[in-house]
Structures are given as structure tokens and as C-alpha cells.
C-alpha positions, 0 to 999 in steps of 0.5 A: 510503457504509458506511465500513468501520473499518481497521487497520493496524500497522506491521511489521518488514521480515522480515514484510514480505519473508513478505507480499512473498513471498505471491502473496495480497497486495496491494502499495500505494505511496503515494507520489507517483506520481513517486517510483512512476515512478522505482522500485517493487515489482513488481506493485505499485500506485499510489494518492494519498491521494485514491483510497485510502479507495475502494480499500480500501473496495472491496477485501477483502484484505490490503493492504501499504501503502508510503510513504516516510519523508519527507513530501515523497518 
């Protein structure tokens, strides 16, 4: 498996709310999935730490990626 380099940047939230607003984007919460359960963005998708590196792998498109500030959420 070819591991493709990533890049990421952390964004201010107006940024943020544009991305939201391009049907073009997609949406990762990377939270517990119960904390995804509890309340997410619409559309959004939900994925562990386990699956992300796959995801991203076999996506070409620009993600918005979301956590939580806490380690434990």
C-alpha cells in the first residue's frame, strides 16, 4: 500500500462555515462515535482513528475533519 503524504491546516471558524457551505466538501467527525451519536453536522461522516488513514487514502477530495477539543469527548 502507497501511503499518500497528507496536509492539514488548522482553520479559522468563517473558513470553516465557507467549506460548510460548498456542497463539494466533505464533512469527517472524528470523535467517539457516541459523541457522533449525541449530535453531528448534517451529512457528516463518522470515522475512528482506525479507519481514517483508509479513508483518506482512497478519497481525493478535500476533507473537513472534526474533533473535539478534549482528548476524552
Amino acid at each position: 500500500m502507497t501511503v499518500k503524504p497528507m496536509h492539514y491546516k488548522c482553520i479559522h471558524v468563517q473558513e470553516a462555515q465557507e467549506l460548510l457551505n460548498d456542497p463539494g466538501t466533505v464533512i469527517v467527525d472524528i470523535r467517539y462515535k457516541v459523541s457522533f451519536q449525541a449530535g453531528n453536522i448534517p451529512n457528516s461522516i463518522n470515522l475512528s482513528n482506525e479507519d481514517i488513514i483508509d479513508f483518506l487514502d482512497s478519497t481525493d477530495c478535500s476533507c473537513l475533519l472534526y474533533t473535539s477539543p478534549s482528548p476524552r469527548d
